[in-house]
C-alpha positions as a Python dict, from the first residue, in 0.01 Angstrom:
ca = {
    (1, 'X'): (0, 0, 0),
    (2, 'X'): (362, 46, -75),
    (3, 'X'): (519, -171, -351),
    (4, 'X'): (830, -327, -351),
    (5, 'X'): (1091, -431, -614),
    (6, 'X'): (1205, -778, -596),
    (7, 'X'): (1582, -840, -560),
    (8, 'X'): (1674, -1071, -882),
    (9, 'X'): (2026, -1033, -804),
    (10, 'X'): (2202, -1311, -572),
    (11, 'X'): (2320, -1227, -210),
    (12, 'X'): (2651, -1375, -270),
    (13, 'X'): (2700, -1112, -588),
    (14, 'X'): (2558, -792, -407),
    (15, 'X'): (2821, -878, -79),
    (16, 'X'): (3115, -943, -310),
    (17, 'X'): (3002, -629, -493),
    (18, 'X'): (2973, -409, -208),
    (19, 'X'): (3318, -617, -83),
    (20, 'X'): (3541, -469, -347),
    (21, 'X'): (3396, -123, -348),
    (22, 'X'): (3456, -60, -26),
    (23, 'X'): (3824, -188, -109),
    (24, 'X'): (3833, 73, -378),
    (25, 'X'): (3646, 332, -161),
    (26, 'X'): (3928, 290, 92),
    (27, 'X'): (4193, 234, -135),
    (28, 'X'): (4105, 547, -309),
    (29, 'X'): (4058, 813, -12),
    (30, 'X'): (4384, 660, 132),
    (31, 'X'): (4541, 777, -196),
    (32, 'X'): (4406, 1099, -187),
    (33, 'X'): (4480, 1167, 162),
    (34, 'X'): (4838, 1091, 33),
    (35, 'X'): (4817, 1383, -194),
    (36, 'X'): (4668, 1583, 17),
    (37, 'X'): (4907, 1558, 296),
    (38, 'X'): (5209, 1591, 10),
    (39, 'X'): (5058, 1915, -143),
    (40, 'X'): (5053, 2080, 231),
    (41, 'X'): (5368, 1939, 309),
    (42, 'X'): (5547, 2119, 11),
    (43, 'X'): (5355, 2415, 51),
    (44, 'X'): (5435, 2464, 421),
    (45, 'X'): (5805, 2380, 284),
    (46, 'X'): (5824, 2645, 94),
    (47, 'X'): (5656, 2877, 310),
    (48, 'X'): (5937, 2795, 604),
    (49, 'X'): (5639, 2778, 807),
    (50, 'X'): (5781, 2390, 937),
    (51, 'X'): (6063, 2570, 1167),
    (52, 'X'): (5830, 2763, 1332),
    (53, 'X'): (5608, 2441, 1409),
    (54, 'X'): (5902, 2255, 1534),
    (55, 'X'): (6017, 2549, 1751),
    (56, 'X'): (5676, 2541, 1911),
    (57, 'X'): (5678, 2155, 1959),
    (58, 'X'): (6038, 2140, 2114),
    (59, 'X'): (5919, 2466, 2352),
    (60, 'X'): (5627, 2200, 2502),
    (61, 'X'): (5851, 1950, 2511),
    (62, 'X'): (6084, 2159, 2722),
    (63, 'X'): (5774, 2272, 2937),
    (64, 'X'): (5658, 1934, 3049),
    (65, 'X'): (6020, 1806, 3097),
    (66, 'X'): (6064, 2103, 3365),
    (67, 'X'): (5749, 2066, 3519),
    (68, 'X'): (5814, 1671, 3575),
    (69, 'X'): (6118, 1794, 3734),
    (70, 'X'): (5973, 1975, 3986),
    (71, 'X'): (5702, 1752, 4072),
    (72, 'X'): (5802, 1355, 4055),
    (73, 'X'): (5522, 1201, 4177),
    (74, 'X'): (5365, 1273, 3891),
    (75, 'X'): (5556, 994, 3705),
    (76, 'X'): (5434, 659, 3825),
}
């Protein structure tokens, strides 16, 4: 028969435990995600690789604005 531990600790204290480390979980990977996204950011800076990307972009961009152009029933 399996054995259990019993709980001594309080509901109330394991949700407002589990409360504020999700807080910090979130707090924390939103921080890092930060970093992350500054790090890439300065190394695609660097790299010139950004004026390439927003060439690419600007060449959809052009592409969809011609082909709603030449077929306007596609906007409703």
């Amino acid at each position: 028969m399996a054995r259990f531990e019993q709980v001594t600790t309080h509901l109330k204290s394991i949700i407002i435990n589990n409360f504020f480390g999700g807080i910090a979980w979130a707090f924390g990977a939103t921080i890092g995600f930060s970093i992350i996204v500054f790090v890439f950011s300065l190394i695609f800076k660097n790299l010139n690789l950004i004026p390439f990307v927003g060439e690419f972009i600007s060449e959809i961009v052009a592409e969809v604005i011609k082909n709603l152009q030449n077929n306007p029933q596609l906007i409703k």
